[in-house]
C-alpha positions as CSV (number, residue, x, y, z in Angstrom):
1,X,0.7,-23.0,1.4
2,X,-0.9,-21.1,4.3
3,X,0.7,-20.7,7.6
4,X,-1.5,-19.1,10.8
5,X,1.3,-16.5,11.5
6,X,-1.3,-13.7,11.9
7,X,-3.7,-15.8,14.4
8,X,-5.2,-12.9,16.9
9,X,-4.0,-9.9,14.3
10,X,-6.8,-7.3,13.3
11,X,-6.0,-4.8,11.2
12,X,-6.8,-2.5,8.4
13,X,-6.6,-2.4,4.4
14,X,-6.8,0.6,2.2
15,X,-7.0,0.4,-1.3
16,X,-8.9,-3.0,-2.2
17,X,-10.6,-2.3,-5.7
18,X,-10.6,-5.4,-7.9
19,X,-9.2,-9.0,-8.4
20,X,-6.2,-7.6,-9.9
21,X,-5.3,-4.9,-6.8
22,X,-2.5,-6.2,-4.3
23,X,-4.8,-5.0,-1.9
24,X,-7.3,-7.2,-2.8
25,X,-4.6,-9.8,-3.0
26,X,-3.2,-9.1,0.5
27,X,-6.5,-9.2,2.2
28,X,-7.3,-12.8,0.9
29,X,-3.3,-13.6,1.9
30,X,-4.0,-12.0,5.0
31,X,-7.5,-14.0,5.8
32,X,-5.5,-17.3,5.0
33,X,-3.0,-16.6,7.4
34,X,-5.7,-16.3,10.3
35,X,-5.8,-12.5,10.6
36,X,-9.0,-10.2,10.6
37,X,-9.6,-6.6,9.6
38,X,-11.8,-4.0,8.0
39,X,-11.6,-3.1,4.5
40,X,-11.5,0.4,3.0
41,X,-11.7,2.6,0.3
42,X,-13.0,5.8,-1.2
43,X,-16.7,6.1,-2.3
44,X,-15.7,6.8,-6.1
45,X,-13.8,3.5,-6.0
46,X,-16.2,2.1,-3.7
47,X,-18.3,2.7,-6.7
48,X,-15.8,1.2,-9.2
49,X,-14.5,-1.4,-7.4
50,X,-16.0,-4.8,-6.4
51,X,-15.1,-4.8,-2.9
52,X,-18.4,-6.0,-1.2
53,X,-17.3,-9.0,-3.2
54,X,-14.0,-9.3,-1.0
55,X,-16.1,-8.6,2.3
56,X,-18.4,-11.3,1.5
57,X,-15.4,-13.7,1.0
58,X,-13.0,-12.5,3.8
59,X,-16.1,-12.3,6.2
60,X,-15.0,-8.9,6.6
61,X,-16.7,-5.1,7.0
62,X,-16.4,-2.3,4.6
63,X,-16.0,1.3,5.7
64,X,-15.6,3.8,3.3
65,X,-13.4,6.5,3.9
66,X,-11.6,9.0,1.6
67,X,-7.9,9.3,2.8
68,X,-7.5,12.6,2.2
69,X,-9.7,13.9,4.4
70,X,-8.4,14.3,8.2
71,X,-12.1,13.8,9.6
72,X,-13.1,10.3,7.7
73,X,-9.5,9.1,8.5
74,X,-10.5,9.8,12.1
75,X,-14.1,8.1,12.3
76,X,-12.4,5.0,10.2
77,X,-10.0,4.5,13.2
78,X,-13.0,4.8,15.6
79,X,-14.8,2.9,13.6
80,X,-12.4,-0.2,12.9
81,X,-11.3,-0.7,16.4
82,X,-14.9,-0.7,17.2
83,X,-15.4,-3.6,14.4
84,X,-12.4,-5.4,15.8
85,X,-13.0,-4.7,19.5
86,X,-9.5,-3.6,19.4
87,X,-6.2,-1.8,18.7
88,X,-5.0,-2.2,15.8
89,X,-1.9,-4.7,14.5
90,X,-1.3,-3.9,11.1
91,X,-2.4,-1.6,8.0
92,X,-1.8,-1.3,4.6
93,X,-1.8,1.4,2.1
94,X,-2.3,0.9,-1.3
95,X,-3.5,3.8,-2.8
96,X,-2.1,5.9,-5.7
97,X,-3.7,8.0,-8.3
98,X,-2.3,10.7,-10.8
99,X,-4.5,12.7,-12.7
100,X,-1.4,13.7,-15.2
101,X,-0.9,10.2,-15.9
102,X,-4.9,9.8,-16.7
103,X,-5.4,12.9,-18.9
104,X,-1.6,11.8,-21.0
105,X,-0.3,15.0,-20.1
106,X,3.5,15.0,-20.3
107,X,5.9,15.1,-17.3
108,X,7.4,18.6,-19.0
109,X,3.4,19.8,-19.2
110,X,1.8,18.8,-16.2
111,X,-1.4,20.5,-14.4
112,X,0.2,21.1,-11.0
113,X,-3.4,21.2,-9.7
114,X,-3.5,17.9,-10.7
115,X,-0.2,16.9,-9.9
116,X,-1.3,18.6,-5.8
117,X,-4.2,16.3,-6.1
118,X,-2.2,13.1,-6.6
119,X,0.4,13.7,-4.2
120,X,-2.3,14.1,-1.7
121,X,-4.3,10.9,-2.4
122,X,-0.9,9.0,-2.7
123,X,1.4,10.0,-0.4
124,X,0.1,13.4,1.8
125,X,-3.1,10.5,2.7
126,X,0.0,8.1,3.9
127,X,1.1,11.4,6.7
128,X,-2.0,11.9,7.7
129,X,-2.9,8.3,8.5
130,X,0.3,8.0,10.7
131,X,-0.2,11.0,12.1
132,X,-4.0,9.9,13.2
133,X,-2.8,6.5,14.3
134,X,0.0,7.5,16.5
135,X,-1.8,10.6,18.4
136,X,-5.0,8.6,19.2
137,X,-2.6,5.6,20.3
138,X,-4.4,3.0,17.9
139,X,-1.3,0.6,17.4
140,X,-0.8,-2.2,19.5
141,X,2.5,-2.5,20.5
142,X,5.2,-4.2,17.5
143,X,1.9,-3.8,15.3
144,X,3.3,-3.0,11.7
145,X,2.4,-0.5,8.9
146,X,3.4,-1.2,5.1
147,X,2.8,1.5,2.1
148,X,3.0,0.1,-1.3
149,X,5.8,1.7,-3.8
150,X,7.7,1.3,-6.7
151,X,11.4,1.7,-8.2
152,X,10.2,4.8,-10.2
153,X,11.0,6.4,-6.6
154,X,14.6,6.1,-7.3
155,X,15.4,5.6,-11.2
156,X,14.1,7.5,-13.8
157,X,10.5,5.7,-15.5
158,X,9.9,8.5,-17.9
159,X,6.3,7.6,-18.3
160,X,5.5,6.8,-14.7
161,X,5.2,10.6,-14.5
162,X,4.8,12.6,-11.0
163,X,3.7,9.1,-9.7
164,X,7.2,8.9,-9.3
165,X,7.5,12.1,-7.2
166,X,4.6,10.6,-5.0
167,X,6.2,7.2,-4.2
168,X,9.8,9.2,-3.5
169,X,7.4,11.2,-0.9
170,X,5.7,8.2,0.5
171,X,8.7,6.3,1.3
172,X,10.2,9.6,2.9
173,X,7.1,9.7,5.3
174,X,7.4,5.9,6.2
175,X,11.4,6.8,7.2
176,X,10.4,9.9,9.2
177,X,7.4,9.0,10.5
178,X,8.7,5.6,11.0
179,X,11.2,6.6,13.4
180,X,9.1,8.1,15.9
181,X,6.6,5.1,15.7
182,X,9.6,2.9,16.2
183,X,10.8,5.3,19.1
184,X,7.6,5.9,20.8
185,X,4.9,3.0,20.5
186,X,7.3,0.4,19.0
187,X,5.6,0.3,15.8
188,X,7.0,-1.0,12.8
189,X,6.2,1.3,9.5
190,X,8.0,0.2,5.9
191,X,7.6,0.1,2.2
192,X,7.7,-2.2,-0.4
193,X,8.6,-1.2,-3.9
194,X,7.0,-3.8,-5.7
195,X,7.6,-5.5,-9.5
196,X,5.4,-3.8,-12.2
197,X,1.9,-5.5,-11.5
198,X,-0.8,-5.4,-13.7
199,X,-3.5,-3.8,-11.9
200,X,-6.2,-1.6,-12.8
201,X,-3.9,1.7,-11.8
202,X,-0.9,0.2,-13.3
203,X,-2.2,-0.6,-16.2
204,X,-3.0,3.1,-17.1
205,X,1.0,4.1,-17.0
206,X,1.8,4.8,-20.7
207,X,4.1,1.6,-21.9
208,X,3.5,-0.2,-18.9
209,X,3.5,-3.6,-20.6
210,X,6.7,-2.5,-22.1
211,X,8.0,-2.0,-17.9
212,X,6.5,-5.6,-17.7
213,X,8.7,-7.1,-20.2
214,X,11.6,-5.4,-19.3
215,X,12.0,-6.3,-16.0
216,X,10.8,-9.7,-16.1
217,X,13.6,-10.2,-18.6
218,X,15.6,-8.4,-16.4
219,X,15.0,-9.7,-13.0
220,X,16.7,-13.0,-12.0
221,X,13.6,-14.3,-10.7
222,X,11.2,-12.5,-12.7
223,X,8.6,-10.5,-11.8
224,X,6.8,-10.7,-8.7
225,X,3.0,-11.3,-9.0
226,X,0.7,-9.6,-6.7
227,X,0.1,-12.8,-5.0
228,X,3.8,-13.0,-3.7
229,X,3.6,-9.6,-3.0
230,X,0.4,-10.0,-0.3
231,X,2.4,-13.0,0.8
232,X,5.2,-11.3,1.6
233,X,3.2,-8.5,2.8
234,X,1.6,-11.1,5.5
235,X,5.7,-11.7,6.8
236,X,5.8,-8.0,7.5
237,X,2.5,-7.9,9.5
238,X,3.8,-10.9,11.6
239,X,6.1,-11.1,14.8
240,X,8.3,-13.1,12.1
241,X,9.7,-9.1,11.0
242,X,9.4,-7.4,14.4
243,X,13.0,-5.4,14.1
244,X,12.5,-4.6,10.8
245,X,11.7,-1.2,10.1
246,X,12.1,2.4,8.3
247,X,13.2,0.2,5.1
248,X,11.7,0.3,1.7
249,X,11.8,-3.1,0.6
250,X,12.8,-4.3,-3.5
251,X,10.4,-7.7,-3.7
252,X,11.0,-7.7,-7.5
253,X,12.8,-10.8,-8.1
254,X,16.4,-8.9,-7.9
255,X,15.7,-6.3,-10.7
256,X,16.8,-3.6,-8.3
257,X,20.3,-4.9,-8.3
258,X,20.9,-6.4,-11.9
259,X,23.1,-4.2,-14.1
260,X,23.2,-6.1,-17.2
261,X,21.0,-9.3,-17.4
C-alpha cells in the first residue's frame, strides 16, 4: 500500500547496485511514495550494477560519484540540486565494502591497508558527505539523512569482520554530526541497523545464511526484508519523523531485544 507522504521531496540515493540492494529497494519505495531524486554510485559498481535499469524505471538521473573523494562528493551536490531544481530533502547512504571480508582474511590477520580502505568507503564517505552538505547549506530545512547499519555495531558477529568496526563508526558520525545538523539547519540525520538482508554485499559475509536463520528464528517478527526496510526508510524522509533524530534505529523484527527466543 502506497501512501504520497513524500509529494514535493527530492532527494538523493547512494548505493543502488542491484534488485537485491535496499538501496535499490528504497528508491522504488521512495518513487511510490511521490518523491524524486538522483541516483548514485561509484563507477566500478556503476559497472557492476544494473542501475540504468532503476533510472529507467524511477524516471530518475544517474550521477556517478565515488564517495570517497571530497571533489566528486562536491560536483554530485551541485549537480543534483541542479537536476532537482532544488535543496535537498532527504539522502541515503547505503554503501559498505570490506576488502578483509572479500579476500577471507581473519579478523586476528587483517591487511590494515585494507581494513583503511573500507572504513573510508563505509563510514569516513558518510563524514565527508555531511560535512559537504551542511557547509554548502544543501538541506532544506527538517530535510532528513539515514545511513544504513547493522547490529554487528554493537555485539560481537565474529565473521562480519572490521565491517563491524565501520558500522560502530558510522553511527558515531550520524550522532555527532547529527547534532550540529539538528542544532544548526534543523536537519534530521539517523541510522537504521537493519535485519540480515540478502544482498549482493551481504551475501559475501562468511556464514551469513547461518546470521539469516538465526535471527529469523530469533526475532519475534522475523526478519525484516529489504522491502520493509525502504518502507520504513520512506517514514524517516517524511514530516511523519520530523523530531526524530541522532538515533540508530533496530527494524529487525525485535531481535535486538530477545534474550532467549
Amino acid at each position: 500500500m502506497s501512501y504520497k507522504i513524500l509529494e514535493g521531496k527530492k532527494g538523493i540515493i547512494f548505493g543502488a547496485l542491484d534488485e537485491q540492494s535496499i538501496a535499490w529497494k528504497t528508491a522504488e519505495s521512495v518513487s511510490d511514495a511521490g518523491g524524486v531524486f538522483v541516483l548514485t554510485n561509484a563507477p566500478v559498481a556503476m559497472r557492476m550494477g544494473t542501475i540504468n535499469n532503476l533510472a529507467k524505471k524511477t524516471g530518475s538521473k544517474v550521477i556517478t560519484s565515488d564517495a570517497t573523494k571530497m571533489e566528486d562528493l562536491n560536483q554530485l551536490i551541485d549537480k543534483a540540486q541542479e537536476i532537482l531544481e532544488s535543496k535537498i530533502d532527504f539522502v541515503l547512504h547505503s554503501i559498505g565494502m570490506s576488502v578483509n571480508v572479500r579476500k577471507g582474511k581473519h579478523y586476528t590477520n587483517l591487511n590494515h591497508d585494507w581494513m583503511t580502505k573500507g572504513w573510508d568507503v563505509s563510514a569516513v564517505s558518510f563524514h565527508k558527505l555531511l560535512q559537504l552538505l551542511y557547509n554548502k547549506d544543501a538541506m532544506n530545512k527538517w530535510g532528513s539523512i539515514v545511513a544504513l547499519s547493522y547490529m554487528a555495531a554493537q555485539r560481537v558477529f565474529p565473521n562480519y569482520n572490521d565491517m563491524a568496526d565501520n558500522k560502530a563508526y558510522l553511527e558515531s558520525v550520524a550522532r555527532s554530526f547529527g547534532y550540529f545538523f539538528g542544532k544548526e539547519k534543523k536537519v534530521r540525520v539517523n541510522t537504521i541497523s537493519q535485519s540480515p538482508t540478502p544482498t549482493t554485499a551481504g551475501k559475501g559475509v562468511k556464514g551469513f545464511d547461518g546470521f539469516v536463520s538465526y535471527a529469523e528464528k530469533m526475532s519475534p517478527l522475523g526478519n525484516a526484508t529489504a522491502e520493509e526496510c525502504a518502507d520504513y526508510t520512506v517514514t524517516l524522509f517524511s514530516d511523519l519523523t520530523r523530531k526524530v533524530t541522532l538515533q540508530n534505529l533496530f527494524h529487525d523484527g525485535g531481535f535486538s531485544n530477545v534474550g532467549v527466543s
